[in-house]
LODRENKE-987747 format. One record per atom (N, C-alpha, C): residue in one letter; x, y, z. Coordinates in steps of 0.05 Angstrom, whole numbers, padded with zeros to 5 digits, always signed. Example, Ala and Ser with C-alpha at 12.3 -4.5 7.8 and 13.67 -1.06 7.14 Angstrom:
2
A+00264-00114+00156;A+00246-00090+00156;A+00264-00066+00156;S+00257-00045+00142;S+00273-00021+00143;S+00258+00001+00157;
end
This chain:
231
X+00906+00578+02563;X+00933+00568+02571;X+00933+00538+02570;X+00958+00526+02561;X+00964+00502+02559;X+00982+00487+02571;X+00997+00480+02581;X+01018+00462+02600;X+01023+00438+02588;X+01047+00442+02570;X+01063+00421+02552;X+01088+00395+02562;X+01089+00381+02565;X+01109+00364+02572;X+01119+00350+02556;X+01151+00346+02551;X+01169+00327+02540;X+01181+00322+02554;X+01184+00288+02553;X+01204+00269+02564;X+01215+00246+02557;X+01231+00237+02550;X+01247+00213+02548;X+01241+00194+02563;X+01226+00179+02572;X+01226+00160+02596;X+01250+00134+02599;X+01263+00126+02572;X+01284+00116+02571;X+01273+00085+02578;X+01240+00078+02571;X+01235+00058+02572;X+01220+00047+02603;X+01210+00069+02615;X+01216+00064+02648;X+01243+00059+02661;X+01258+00053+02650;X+01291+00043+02663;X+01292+00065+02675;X+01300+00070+02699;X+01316+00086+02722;X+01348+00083+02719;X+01355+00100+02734;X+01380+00107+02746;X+01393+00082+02757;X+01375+00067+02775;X+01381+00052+02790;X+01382+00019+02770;X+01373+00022+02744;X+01368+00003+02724;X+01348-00012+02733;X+01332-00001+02739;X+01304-00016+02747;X+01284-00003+02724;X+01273-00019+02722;X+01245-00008+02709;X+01219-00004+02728;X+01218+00015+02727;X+01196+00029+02749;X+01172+00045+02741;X+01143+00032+02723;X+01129+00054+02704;X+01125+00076+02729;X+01125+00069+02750;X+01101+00084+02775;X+01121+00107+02780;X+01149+00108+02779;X+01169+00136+02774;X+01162+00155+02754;X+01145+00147+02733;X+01150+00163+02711;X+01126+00178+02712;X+01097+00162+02719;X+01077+00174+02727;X+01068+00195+02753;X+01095+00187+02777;X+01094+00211+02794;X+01108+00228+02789;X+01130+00229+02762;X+01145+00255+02754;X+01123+00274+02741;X+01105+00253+02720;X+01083+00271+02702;X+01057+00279+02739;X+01062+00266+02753;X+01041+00282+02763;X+01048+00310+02781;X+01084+00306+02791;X+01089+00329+02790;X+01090+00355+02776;X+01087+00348+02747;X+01089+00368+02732;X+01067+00376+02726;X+01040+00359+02719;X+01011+00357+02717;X+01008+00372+02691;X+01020+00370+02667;X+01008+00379+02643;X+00990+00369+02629;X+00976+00382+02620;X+00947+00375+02599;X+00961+00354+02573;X+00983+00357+02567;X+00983+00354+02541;X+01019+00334+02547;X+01029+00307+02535;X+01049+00295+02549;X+01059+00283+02529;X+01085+00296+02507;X+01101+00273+02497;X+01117+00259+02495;X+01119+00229+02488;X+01140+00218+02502;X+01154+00208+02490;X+01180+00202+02493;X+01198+00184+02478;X+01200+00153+02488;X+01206+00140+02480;X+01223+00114+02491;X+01205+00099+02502;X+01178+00112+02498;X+01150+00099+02507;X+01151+00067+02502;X+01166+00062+02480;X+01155+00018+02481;X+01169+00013+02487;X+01174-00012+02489;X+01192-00032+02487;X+01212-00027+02462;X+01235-00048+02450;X+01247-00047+02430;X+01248-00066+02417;X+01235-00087+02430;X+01239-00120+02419;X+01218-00129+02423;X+01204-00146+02416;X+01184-00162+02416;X+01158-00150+02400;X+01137-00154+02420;X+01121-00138+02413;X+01121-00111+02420;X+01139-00101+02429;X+01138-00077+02441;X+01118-00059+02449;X+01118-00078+02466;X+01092-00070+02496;X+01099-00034+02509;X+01088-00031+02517;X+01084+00003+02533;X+01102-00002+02551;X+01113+00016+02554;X+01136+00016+02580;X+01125+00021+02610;X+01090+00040+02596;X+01075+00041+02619;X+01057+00028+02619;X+01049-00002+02626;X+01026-00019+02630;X+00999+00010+02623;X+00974-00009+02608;X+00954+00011+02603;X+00937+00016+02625;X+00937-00017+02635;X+00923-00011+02660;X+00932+00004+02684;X+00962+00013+02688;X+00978+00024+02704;X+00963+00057+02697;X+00964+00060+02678;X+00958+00090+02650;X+00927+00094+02663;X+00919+00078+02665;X+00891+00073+02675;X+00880+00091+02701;X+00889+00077+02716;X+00889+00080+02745;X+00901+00103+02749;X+00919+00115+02728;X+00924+00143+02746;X+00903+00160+02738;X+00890+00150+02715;X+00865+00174+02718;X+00869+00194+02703;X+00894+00201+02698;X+00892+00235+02683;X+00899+00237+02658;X+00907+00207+02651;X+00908+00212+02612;X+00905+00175+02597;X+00898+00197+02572;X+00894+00170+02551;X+00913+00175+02528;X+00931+00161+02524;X+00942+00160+02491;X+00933+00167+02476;X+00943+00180+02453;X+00930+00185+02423;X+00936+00163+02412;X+00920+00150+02397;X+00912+00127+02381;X+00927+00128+02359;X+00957+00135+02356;X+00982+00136+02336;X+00999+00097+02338;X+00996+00085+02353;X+00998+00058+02358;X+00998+00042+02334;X+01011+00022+02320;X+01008+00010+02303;X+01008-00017+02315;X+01019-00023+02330;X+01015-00053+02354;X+00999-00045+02375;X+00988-00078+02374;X+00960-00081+02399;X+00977-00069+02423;X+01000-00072+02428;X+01019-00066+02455;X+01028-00050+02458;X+01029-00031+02433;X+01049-00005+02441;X+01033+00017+02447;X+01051+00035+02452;X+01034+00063+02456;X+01035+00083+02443;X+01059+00074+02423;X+01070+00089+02398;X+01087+00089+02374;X+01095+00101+02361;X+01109+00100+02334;X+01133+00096+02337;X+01153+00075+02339;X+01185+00080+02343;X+01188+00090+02375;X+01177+00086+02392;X+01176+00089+02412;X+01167+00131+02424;X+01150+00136+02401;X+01146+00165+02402;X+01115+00159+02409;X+01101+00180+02433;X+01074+00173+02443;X+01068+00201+02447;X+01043+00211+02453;X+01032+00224+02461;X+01004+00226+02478;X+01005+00234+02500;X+00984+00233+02522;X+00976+00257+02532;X+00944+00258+02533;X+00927+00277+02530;X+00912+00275+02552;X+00910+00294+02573;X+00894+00303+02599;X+00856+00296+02590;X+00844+00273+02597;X+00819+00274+02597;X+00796+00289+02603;X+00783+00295+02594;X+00767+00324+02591;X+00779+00349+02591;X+00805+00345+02590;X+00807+00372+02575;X+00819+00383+02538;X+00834+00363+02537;X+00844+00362+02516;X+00823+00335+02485;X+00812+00345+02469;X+00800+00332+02450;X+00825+00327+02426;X+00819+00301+02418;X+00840+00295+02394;X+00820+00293+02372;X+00828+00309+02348;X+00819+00313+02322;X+00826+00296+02305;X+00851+00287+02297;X+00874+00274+02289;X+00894+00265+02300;X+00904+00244+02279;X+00936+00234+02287;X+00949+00223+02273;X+00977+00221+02278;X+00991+00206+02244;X+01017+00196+02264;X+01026+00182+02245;X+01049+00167+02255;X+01071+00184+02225;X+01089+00195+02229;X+01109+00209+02205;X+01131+00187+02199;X+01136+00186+02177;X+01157+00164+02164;X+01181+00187+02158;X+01202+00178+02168;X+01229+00197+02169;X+01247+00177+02158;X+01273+00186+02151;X+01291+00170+02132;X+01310+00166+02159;X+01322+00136+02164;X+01336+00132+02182;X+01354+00110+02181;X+01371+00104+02204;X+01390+00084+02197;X+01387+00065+02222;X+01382+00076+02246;X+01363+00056+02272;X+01338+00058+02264;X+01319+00046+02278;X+01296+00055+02283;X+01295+00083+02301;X+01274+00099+02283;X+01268+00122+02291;X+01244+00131+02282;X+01225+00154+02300;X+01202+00164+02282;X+01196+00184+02297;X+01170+00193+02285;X+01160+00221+02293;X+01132+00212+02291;X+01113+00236+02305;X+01088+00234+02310;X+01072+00264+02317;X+01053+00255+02298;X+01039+00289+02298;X+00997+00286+02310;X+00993+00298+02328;X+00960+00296+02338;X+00953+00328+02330;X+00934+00335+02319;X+00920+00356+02322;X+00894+00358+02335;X+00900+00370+02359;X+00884+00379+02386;X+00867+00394+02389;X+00844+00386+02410;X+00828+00422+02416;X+00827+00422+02439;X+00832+00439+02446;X+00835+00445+02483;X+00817+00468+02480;X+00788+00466+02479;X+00774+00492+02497;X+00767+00499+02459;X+00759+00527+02448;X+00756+00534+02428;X+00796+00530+02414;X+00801+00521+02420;X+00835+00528+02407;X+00842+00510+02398;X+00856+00505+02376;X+00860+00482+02362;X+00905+00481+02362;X+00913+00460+02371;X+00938+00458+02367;X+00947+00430+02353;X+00971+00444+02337;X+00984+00420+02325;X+01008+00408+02341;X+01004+00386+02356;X+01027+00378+02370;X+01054+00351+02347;X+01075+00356+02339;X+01088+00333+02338;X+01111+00335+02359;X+01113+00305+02364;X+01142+00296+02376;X+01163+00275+02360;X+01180+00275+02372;X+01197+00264+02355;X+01230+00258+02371;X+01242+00232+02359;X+01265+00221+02370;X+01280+00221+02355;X+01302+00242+02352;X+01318+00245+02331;X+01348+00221+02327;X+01369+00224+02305;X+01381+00209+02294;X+01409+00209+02308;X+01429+00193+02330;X+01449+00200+02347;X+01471+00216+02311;X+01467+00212+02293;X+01479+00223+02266;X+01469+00249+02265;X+01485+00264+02258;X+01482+00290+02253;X+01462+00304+02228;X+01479+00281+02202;X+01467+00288+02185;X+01448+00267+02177;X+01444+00248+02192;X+01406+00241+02192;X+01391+00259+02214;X+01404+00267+02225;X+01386+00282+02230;X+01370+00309+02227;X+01391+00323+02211;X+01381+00341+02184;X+01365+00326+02170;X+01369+00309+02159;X+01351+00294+02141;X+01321+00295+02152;X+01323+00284+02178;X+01297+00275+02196;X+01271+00302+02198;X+01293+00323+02208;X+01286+00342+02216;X+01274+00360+02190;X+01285+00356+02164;X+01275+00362+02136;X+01242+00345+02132;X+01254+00327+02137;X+01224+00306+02138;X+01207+00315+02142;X+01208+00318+02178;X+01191+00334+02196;X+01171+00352+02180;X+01190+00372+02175;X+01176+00398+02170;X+01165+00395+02142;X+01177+00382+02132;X+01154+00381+02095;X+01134+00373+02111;X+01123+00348+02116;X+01102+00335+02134;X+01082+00352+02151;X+01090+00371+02159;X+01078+00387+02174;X+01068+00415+02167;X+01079+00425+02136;X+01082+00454+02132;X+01063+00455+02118;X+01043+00451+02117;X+01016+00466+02113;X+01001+00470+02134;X+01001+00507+02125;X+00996+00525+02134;X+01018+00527+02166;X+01036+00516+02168;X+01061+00515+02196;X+01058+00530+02206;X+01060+00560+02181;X+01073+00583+02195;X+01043+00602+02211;X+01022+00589+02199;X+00993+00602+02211;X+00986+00594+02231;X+00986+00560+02238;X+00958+00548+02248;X+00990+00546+02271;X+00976+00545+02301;X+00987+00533+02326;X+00998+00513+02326;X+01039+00512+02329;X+01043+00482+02326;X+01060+00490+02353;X+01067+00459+02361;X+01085+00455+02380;X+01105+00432+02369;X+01131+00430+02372;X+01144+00406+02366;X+01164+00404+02388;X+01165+00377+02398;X+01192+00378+02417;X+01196+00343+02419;X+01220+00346+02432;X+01229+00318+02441;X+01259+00312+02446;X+01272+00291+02443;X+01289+00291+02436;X+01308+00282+02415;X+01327+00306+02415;X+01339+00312+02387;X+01358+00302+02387;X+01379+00297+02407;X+01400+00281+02408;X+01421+00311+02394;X+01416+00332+02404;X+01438+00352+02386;X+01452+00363+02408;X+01473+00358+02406;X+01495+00369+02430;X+01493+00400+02418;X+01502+00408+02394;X+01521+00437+02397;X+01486+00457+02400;X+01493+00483+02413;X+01481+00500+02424;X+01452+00507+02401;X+01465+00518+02368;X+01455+00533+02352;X+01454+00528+02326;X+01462+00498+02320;X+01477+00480+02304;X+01458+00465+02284;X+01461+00457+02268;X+01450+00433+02263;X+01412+00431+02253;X+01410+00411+02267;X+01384+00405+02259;X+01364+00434+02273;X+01376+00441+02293;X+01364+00457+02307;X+01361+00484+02289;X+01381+00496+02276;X+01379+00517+02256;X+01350+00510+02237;X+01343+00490+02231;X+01327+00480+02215;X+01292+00482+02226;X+01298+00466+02248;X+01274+00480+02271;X+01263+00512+02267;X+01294+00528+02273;X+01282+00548+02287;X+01283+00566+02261;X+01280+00565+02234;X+01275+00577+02217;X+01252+00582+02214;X+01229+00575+02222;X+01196+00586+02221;X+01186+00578+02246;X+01205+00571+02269;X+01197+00568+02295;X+01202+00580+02313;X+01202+00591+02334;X+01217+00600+02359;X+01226+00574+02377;X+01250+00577+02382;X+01259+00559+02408;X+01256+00568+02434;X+01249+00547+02448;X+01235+00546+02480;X+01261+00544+02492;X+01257+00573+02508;X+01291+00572+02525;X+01285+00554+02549;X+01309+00535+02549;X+01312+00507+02561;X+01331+00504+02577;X+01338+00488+02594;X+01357+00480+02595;X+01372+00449+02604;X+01389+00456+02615;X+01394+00420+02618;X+01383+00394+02621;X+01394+00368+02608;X+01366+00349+02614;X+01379+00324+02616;X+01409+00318+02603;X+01420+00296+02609;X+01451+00303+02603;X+01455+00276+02621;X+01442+00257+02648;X+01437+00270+02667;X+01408+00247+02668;X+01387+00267+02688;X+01402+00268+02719;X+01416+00256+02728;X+01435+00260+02754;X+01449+00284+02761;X+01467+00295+02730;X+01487+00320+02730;X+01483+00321+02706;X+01459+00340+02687;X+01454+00350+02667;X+01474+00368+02656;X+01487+00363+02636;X+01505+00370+02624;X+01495+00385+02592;X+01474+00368+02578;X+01464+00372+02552;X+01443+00373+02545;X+01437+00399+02529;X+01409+00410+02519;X+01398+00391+02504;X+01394+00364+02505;X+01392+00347+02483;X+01352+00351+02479;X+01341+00356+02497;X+01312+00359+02496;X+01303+00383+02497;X+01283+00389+02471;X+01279+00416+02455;X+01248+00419+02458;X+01245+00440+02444;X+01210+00447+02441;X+01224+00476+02427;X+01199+00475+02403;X+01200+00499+02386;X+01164+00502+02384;X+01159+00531+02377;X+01127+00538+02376;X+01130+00557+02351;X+01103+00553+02341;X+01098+00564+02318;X+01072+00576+02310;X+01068+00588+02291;X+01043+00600+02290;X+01012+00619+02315;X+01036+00627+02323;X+01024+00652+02345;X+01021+00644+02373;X+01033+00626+02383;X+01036+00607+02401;X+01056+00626+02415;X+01049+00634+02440;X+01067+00651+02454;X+01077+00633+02491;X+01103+00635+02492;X+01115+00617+02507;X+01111+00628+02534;X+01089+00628+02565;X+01092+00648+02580;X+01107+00634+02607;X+01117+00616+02601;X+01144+00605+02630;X+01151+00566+02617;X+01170+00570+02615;X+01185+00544+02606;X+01202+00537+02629;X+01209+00509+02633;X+01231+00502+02650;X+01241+00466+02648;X+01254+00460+02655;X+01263+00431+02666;X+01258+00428+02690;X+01241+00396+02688;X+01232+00387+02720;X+01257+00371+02728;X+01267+00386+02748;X+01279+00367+02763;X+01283+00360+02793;X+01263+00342+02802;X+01254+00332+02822;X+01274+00309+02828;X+01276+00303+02851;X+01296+00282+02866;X+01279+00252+02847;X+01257+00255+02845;X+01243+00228+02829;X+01250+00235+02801;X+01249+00257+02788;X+01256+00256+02761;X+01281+00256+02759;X+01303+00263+02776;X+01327+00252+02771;X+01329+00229+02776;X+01319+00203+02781;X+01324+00180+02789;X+01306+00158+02760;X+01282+00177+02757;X+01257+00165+02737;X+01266+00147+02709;X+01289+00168+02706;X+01297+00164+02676;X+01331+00173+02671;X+01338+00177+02645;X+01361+00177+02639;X+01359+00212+02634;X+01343+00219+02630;X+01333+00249+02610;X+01316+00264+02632;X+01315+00284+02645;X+01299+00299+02658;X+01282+00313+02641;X+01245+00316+02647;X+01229+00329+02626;X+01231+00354+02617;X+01224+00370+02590;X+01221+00391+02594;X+01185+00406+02591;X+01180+00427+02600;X+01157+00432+02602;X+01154+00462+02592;X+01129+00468+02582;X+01125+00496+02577;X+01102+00509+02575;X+01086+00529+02586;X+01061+00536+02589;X+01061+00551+02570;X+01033+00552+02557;X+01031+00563+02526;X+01008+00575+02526;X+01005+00599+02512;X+00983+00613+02517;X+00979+00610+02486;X+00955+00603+02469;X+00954+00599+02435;X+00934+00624+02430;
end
């Protein structure tokens, strides 16, 4: 069994427009998953430093980044990261994915071993455009489709797709299953499924949900989603 997390952190920015990394790390420790992807992880300007100091990342003790970083300061690709539970989770690989876009945007794929089991995790921050984000979401999956439909994948993040069954999401869930979800923003009075997870290749879903804690409604803009996975 595995314990998956996606979240938006929205940069550390809070509710309250504070930037607070130490909110985001007691939301992940409420949730305590092995396996943590994130969005909105850098900065947007500069050098685009981590939204969570390393040494902050440090001190909590329970994870290290996958080494997808292309700056000494960030923690990720277009602000897409992934963080892995120490001794339990081993990283095999990792890639940073080049998607066609009109902001900055990206995706990011680690292939994992947790125990004898090997998983393919990507995340990804989709296009507020509809039809980049078809595009994106096409990307995605060429990039990833060897052997997709065999080997253990997970993909989630956020998609930015309002309609229910629509869209980029049809595209997902053509060799995927979708992780029944539910609301995630705004994280105050969640209104929209905008944060997804699809599984693939014999990956069976055995309890999914949205954290929403009085701290993760305050943490961020996006409440996490999470899902326990049996591969």
């Amino acid at each position: 069994m595995v314990l998956i997390a996606s979240y938006n952190i929205r940069k550390a920015i809070g509710a309250d427009r504070r930037r607070r990394p130490e909110r985001i790390l007691e939301v992940l420790g409420e949730i305590d998953p092995d396996i943590v992807v994130l969005q909105e992880a850098d900065r947007r300007f500069g050098t685009r430093e981590a939204a969570i100091p390393f040494h902050m990342l440090a001190e909590h003790g329970h994870y290290r980044p996958v080494p997808i970083a292309r700056r000494q300061a960030s923690m990720g690709w277009h602000g897409n990261a992934i963080l892995v539970r120490e001794g339990r989770v081993e990283i095999e690989a990792c890639d940073a994915l080049t998607i066609p876009m009109l902001e900055p945007r990206g995706a990011v794929r680690a292939d994992l071993r947790i125990g004898r089991q090997r998983l393919r995790v990507v995340g990804m921050h989709l296009d507020l455009s509809g039809l980049w984000r078809r595009r994106q979401a096409h990307a995605i999956l060429s990039q990833v489709a060897d052997d997709a439909q065999a080997s253990p994948i997970v993909l989630c993040g956020d998609l930015n797709e309002w309609r229910p069954r629509q869209g980029c999401l049809q595209d997902f869930a053509r060799h995927h299953d979708d992780v029944p979800l539910g609301h995630t923003f705004p994280a105050r009075r969640p209104v929209g499924r905008l944060d997804r997870m699809f599984v693939g290749g014999g990956v069976r879903v055995e309890e999914s949900g949205v954290h929403s804690s009085l701290t993760a409604r305050t943490a961020s803009d996006h409440l996490p989603i999470w899902a326990r996975l049996r591969i």
